[in-house]
TISEMAR-924045 format. One record per residue: x, y, z of N, C-alpha, C, CB in turn. Coordinates in steps of 0.2 Angstrom, whole numbers, plus 5000, padded with zeros to 4 digits. Glycine has a CB too. Example, Ala and Ser with C-alpha at 12.3 -4.5 7.8 and 13.67 -1.06 7.14 Angstrom:
2
506649725039506249785039506649845039505749785045 506449895035506849955036506450005039507049975029 
This chain:
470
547360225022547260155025546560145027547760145031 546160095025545660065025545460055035545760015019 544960075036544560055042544859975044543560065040 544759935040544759865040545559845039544359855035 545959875036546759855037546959885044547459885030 546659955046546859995052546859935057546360085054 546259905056546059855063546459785063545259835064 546659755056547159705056547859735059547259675048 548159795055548759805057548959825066548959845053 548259835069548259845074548159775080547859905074 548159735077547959695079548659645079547259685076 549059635075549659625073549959645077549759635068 550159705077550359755081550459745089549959805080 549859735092549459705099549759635100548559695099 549959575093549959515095550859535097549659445089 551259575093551859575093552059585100552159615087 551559655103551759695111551659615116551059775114 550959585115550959535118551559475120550359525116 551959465113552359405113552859435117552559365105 553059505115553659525118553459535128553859625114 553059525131552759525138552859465139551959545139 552559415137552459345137553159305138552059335131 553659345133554159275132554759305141554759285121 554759375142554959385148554959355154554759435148 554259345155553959345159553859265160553459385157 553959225157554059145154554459135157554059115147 555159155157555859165158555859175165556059225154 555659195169555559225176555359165180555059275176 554959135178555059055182555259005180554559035185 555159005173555558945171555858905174555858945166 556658935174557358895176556958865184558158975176 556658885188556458885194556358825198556058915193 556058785193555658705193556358685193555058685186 556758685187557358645187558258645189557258645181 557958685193558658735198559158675203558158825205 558758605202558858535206559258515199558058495209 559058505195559258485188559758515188558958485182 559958585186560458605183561058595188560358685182 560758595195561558585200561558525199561658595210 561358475198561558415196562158415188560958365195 561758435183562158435173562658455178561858515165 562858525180563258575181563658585186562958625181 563758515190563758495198564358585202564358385199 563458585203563658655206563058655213563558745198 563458665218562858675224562258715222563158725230 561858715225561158745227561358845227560858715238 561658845232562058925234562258935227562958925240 562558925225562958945218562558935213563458895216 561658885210561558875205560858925204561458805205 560758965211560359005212560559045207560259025218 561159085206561359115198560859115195561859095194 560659065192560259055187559659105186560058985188 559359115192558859145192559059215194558359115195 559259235197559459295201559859345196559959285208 560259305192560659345186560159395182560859295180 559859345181559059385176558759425180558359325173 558459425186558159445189558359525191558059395193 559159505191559459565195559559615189560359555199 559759595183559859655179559159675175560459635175 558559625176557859685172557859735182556659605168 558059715185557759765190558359845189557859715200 558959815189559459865188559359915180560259825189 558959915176559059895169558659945167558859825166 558159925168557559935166557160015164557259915170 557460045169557460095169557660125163557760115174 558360125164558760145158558660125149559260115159 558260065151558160035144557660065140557859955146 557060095145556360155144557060195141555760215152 557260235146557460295142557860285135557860355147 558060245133558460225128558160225121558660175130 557460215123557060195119556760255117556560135121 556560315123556360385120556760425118556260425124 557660405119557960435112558060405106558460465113 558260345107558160325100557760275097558760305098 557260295097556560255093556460175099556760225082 555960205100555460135106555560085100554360155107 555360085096555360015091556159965089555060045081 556560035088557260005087557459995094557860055084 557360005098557559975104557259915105557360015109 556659905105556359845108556559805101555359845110 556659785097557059765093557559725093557159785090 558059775096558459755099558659715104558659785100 558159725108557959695113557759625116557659715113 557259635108557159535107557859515104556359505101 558259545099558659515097559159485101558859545093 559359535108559859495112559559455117560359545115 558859465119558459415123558659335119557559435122 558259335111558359265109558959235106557859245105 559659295104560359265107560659255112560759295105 560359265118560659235123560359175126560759285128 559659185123559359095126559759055121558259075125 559959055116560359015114560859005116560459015109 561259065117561859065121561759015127562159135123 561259025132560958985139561058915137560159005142 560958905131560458805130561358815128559558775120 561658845127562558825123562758815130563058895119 562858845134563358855141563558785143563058905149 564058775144564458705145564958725152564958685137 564558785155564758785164564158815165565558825168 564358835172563658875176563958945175563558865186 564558975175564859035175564359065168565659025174 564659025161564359055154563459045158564758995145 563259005160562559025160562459075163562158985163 562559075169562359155171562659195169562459175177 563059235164563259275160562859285153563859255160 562459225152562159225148561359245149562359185146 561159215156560659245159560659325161560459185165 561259345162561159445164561059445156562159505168 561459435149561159465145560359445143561559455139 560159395146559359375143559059435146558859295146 559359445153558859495156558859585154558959495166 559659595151559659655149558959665143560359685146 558959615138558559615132557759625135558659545126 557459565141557059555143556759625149557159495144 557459685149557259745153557059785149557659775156 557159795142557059825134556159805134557759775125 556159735134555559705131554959725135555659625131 555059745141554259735147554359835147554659665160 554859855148554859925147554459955141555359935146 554659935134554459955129553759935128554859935124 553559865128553259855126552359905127553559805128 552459885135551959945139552260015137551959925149 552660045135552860095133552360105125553560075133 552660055122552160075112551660075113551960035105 551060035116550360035117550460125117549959975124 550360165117550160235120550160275111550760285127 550760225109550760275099550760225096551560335095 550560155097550060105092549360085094550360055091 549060105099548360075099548060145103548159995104 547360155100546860215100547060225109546060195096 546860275107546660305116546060265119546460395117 545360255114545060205117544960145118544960205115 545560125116545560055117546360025122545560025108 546360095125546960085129547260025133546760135133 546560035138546259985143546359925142545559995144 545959925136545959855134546659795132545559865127 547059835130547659825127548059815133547959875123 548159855140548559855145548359785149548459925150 547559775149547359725152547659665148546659745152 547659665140548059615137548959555140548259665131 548959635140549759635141549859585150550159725141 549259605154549459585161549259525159549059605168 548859515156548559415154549259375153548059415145 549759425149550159375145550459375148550359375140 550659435155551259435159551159365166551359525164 550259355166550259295171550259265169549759285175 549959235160550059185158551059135158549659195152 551359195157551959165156552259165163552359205151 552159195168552459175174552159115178552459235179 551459095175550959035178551458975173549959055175 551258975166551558935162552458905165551558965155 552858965167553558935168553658875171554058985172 553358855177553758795181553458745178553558785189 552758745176552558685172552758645167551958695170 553158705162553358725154554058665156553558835151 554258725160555258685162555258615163555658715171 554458605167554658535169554558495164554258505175 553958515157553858455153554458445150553158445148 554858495147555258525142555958465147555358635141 555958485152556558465156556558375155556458505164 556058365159555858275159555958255154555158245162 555858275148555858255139556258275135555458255136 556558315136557158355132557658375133557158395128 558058375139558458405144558258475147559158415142 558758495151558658565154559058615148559058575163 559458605144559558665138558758685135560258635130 558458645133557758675131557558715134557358645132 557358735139557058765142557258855141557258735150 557858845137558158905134557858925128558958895133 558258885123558158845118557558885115557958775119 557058845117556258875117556058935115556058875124 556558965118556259045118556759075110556659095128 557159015106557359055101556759035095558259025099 556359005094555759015089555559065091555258975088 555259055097554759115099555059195098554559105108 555559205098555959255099556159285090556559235103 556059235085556159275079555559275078556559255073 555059235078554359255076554059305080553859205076 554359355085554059405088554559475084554159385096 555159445083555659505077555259485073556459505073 554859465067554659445062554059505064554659365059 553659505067553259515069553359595070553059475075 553759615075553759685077554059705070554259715085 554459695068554859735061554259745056555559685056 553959725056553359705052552759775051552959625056 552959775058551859795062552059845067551359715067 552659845070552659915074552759965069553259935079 552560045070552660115066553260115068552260175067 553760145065554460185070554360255069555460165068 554660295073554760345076555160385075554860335081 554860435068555660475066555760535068555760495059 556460525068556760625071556760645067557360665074 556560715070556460765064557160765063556060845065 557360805057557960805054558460885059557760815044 557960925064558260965066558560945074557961005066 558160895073558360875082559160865085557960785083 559260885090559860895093560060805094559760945101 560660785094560760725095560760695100561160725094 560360665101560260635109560660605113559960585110 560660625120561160595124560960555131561460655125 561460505130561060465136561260485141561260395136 561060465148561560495155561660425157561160545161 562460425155562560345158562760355164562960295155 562960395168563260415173562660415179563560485172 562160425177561460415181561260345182560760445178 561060315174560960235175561660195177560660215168 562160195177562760165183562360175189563460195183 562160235191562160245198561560225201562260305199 561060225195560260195198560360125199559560195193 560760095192560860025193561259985198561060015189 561960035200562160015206561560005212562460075208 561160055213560760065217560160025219560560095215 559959995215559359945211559559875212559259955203 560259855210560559795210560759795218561159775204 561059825221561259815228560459805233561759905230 559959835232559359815235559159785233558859845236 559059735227558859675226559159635228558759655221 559959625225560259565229560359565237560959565228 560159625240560159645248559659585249559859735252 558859605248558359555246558259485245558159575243 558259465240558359405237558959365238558359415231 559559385240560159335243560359365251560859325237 559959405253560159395261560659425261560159335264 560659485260561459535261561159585263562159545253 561159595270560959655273561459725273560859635280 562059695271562659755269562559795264563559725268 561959765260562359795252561659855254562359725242 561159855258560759915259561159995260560259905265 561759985263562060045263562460055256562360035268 562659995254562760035244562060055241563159975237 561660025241560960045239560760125241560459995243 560860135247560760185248561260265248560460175253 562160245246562560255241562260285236562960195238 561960225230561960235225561060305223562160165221 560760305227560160335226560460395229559560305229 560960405232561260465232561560495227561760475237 561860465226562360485219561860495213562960425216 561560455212560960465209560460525207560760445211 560260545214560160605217560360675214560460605222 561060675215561660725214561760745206562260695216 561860665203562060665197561260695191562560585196 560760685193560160685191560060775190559560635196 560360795197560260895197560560915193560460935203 561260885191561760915187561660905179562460895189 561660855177561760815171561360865166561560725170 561460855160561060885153560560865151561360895148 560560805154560060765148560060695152560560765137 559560715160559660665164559060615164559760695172 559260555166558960505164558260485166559260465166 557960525175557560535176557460615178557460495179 557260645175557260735177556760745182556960785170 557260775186556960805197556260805193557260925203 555960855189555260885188554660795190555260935179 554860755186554760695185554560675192555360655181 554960665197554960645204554660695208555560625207 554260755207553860795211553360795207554160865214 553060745201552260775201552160695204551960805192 551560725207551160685212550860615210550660735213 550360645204550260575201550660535198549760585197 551260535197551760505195551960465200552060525193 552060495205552460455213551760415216552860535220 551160425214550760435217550560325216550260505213 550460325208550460275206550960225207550360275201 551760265206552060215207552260185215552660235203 552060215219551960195225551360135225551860265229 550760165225550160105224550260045218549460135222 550760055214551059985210551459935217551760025201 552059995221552359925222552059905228553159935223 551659945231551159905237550859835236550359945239 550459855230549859805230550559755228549059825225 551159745223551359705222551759655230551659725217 551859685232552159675241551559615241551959765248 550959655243550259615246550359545240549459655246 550359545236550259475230550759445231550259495222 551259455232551959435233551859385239552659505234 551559405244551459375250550959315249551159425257 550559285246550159225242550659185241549759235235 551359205236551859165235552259135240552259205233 552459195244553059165250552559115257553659255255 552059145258551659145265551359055262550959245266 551059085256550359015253550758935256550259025240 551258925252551458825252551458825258552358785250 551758865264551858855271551358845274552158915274 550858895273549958875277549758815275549358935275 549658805266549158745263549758675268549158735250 550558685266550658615268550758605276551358575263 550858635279550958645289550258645290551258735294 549858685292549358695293548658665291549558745293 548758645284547958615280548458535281547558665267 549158545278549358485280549058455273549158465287 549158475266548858455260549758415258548358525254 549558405253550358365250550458415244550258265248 551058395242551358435238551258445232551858425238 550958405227550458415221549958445223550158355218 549358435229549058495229549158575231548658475231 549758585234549958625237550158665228550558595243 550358625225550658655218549858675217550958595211 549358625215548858665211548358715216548258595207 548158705221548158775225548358845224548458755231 548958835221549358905220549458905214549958915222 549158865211549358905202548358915202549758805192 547958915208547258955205547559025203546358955212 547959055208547959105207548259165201548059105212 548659135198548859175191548559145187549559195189 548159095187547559075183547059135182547159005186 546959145186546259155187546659235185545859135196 547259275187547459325187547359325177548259345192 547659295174547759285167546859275164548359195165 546559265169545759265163545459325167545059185163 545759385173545459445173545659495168545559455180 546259495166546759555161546259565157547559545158 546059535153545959565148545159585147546259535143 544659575154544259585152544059675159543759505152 544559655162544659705166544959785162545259685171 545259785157545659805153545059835149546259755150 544359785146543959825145543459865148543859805143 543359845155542959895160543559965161542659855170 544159975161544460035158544260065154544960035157 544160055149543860105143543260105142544160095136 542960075148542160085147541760125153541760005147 542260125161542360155164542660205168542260145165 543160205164543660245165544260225171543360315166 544860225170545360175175545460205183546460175170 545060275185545160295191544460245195545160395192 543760225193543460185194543760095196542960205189 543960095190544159995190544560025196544759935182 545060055195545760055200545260025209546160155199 545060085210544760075217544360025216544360135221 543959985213543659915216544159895213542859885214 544859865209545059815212545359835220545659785207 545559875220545959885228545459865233546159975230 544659895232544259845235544359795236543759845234 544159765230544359685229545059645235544659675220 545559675233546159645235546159675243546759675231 545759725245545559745254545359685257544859805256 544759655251544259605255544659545257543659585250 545059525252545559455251545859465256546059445244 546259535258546959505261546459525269547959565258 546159555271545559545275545459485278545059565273 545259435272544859365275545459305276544159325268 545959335274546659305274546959315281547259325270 546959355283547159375288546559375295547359445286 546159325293545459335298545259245299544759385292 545759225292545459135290545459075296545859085284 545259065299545259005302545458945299544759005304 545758905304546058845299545458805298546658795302 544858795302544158765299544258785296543658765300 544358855291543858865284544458805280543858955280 544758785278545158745276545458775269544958685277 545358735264545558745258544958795254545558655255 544458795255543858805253543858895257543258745257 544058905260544058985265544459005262544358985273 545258965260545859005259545859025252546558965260 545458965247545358975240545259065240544758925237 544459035245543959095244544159185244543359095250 544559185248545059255248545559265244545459265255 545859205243546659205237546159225230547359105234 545659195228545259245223545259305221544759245223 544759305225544459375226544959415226544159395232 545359415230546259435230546559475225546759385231 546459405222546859405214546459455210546859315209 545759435211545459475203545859545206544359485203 545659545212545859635213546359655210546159655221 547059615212547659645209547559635202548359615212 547159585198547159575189546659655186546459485187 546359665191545859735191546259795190545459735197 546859785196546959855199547559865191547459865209 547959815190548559825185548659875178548659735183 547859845176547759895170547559955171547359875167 547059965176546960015178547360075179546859995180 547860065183548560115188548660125181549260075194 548860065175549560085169549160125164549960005163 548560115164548160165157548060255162547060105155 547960215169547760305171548460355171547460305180 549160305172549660345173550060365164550160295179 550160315159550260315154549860355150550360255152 549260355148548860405144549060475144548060405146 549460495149549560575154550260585151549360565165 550660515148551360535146551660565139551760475147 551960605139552060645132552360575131552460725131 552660595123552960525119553760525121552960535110 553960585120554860575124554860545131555360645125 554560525136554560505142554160425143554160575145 553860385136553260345139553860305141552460315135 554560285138555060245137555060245145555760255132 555360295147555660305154555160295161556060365154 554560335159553860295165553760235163553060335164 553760185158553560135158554060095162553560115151 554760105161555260065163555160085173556060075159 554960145175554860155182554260125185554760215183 553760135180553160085180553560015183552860065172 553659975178553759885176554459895184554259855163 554759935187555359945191555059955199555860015189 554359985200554059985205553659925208553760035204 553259905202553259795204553659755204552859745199 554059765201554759735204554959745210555359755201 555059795212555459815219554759795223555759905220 554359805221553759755226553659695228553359765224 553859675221553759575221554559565226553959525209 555059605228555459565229555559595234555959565225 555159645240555159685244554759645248555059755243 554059605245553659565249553959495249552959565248 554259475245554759405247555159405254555359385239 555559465252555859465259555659515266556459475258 555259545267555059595271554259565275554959655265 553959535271553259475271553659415273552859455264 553859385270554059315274554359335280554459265269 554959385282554959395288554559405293555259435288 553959455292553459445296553159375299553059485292 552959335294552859275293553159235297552859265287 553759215297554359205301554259195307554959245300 554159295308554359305316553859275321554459385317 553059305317552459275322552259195322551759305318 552759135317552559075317553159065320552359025311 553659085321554059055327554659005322553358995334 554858955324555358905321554958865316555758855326 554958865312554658855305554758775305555058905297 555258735307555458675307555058635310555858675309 554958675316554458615321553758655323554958585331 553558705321553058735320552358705318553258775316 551958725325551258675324550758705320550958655332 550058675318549558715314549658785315548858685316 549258785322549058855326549558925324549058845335 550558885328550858935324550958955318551358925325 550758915313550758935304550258985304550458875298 549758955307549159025307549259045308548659045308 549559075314549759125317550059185312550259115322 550659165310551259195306550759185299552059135307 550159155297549859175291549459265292549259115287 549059255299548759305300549159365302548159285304 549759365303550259445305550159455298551259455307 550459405294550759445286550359485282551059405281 549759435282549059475280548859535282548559445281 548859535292548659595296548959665289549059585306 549559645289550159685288549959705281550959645288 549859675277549459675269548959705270549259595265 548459685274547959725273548059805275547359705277 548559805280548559885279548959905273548859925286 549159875269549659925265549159935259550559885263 548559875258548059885253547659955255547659815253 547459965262547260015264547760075264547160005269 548360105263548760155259548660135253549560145260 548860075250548860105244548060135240549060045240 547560095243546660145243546660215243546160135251 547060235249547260325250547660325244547660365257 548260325241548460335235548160335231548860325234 547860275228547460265225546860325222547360215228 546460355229546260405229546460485227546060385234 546960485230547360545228547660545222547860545233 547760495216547760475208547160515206547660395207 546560485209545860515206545760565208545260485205 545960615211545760675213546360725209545760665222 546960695207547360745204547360725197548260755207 547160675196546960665188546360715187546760595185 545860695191545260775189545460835189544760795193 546060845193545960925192546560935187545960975200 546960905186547360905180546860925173547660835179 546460865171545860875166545660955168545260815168 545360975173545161035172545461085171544961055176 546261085172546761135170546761165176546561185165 546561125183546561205187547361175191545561235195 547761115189548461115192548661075186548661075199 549661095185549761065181550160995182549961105176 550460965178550860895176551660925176550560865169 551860935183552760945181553160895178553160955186 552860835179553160795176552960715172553460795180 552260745167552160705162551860735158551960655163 551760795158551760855152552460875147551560915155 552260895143552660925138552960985143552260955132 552661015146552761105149553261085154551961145153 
């Protein structure tokens, strides 16, 4: 193969990983905008139509995991394959559902395909694009994860006001064979040798993680403080069953090397802190700046604006500087933001709050590539399936840990949110931030402790128990 097809097919390759990021990730807020529409079609309360989004949500969190390792025993490519195939059979099946029941049954299968898709995807990049051009490619993929979570509410609403709310499903069945057309095309697959032992899944683990995973999200996201004690049930069992099994889903060795726990800890921090822009931001711009609700929208779409045009140029200062460098200045970055957030006076107004949610952002657009190229480059090939999916499982549990853990803070310091004056908004903006800024400060020390065991790994003088071969 010619210098010149190596870089078309690799480039093909990259557009296929990107669409499979993109169309997930689209999916994630879409329905969101139009969750007022559907309880009307579907005349189903507010309580009830929430399904919609939680369905999807709950099974890529419970999933995902499992979906990596599925893909390290039987070919990353046939898996993600799969993946999109049942993603864009069930957005049809969604645009079909003629109750709310079949939708949200149809929305848990979009999200099993779409736990295959965000897993894998970040998973191939390590055995289809050069080691040099790692960076560059990770930093891709975050572009298209902000572009498509930025795009969802806007997308739903044109698609909604002019074609109904089945669109919004729909949608995603072009995009979804021109991304099979694409991967069958342009990914390599992944052959076993012909001696290899037959692989075995540990479904007895992933029940139990998933148990585990779905009970703390729903604890989270629908306000069921009971279900933390199955949560923490099922991470037992988990536990147990992980020492015993043959061929376990996440192997002990895996969870005692350092730089493994190391990143995935500073993955779900800094997502916590970003996550708080979300819950904390409409509350401040519309109480407190007292802006109105169109601008209150555009205010908060600067920010995964601005996150979608840092990925990919961030992605290149990784392979130009190497990802233990970017990593700590975005964490800088994101110190300074949630610092001047936590510090803003309501004079500074729109102009103060911008200035920090920036800066903020780049950080976390900075840090994302960074953490995945420093932790992924270090994974043998039978394992990237299952770090990838702990990866894409630790911002999750972050985005959904600062929705409810942050906004509580938020809560507690502004007092009754109902009749709550400027001063108390501020108030209750500056705890949550106070709070953000120290966890940006942990994740900095981790952060640090990454580049200090990735060197001495390189040197050989400690090893990798669990993202080596050995």
């Amino acid at each position: 193969m010619t210098p010149t097809s190596t870089t078309r097919g690799q480039r093909w390759t990259l557009a296929s990983l990107c669409l499979a990021m993109l169309m997930p990730s689209l999916d994630t807020s879409i329905a969101n905008a139009g969750l007022p529409v559907l309880a009307h079609a579907l005349g189903a309360s507010f309580a009830h139509v929430q399904w919609v989004v939680l369905a999807y949500l709950l099974a890529i969190t419970a999933l995902i995991v499992g979906a990596g390792r599925l893909g390290d025993l039987f070919g990353r490519r046939r898996v993600l394959l799969a993946g999109i195939a049942l993603f864009t059979a069930a957005s049809l099946a969604c645009g079909l559902a003629g109750s709310l029941a079949a939708l949200v049954v149809a929305r848990a299968l979009q999200g099993l395909g779409a736990a295959a898709m965000l897993a894998l995807a970040v998973a191939l990049v390590g055995e289809t694009i050069p080691k040099e051009r790692t960076g560059r490619a990770m930093g891709l993929l975050g572009t298209m994860s902000a572009i498509g979570t930025t795009l969802g509410p806007s997308l739903g609403g044109v698609l909604m006001s002019s074609l109904g709310w089945r669109s919004i499903f729909f949608v995603n069945v072009p995009l979804g064979l021109v991304n099979l057309a694409l991967a069958h095309r342009w990914l390599p697959a992944t052959p076993r040798a012909a001696t290899a032992p037959r692989p075995r899944f540990d479904l007895a683990g992933t029940a139990a993680l998933a148990l585990a995973l779905g009970s703390f999200a729903l604890a989270m996201t629908a306000r069921m403080p009971a279900l933390l004690a199955v949560a923490a049930a099922g991470v037992a069992a988990f536990a147990v069953i992980e020492t015993r099994a043959a061929a376990p889903l996440v192997r002990p060795g895996m969870l005692r090397d350092p730089r493994l726990v190391a990143s995935l800890a500073a993955s779900a921090l800094v997502a916590t802190v970003i996550m708080t822009t979300l819950v904390v931001g409409p509350f401040y711009l519309a109480r407190a700046l007292a802006l109105p609700p169109a601008t209150v929208g555009g205010v908060l779409s600067v920010g995964p604006f601005v996150s979608a045009l840092t990925g990919a140029p961030a992605g290149r200062l990784v392979d130009r500087l190497g990802a233990g460098r970017v990593m700590l200045a975005g964490l800088t970055a994101m110190l300074a933001g949630a610092a001047g957030l936590a510090l803003a006076p309501v004079a500074a107004g729109v102009p103060g709050y911008l200035a920090a949610l920036l800066v903020m952002t780049v950080g976390y657009a900075t840090f994302q590539p960074a953490n995945n190229t420093a932790l992924m480059v270090g994974v043998v090939a039978d394992r990237r399936g299952v770090v990838s999916g702990l990866l894409n499982l630790s911002r999750n549990l972050g985005l959904i840990t600062g929705a409810s853990a942050m906004g509580a803070v938020f809560a507690a310091a502004a007092g009754d949110l109902a009749h709550a004056r400027a001063a108390d908004v501020s108030r209750g903006l500056h705890a949550a931030f106070g709070v953000a800024t120290g966890l940006v400060v942990i994740a900095l020390g981790v952060a640090l402790r990454v580049r200090r065991l990735a060197r001495r790994q390189a040197s050989g003088s400690i090893a990798s128990p669990g993202l080596s071969s050995g």
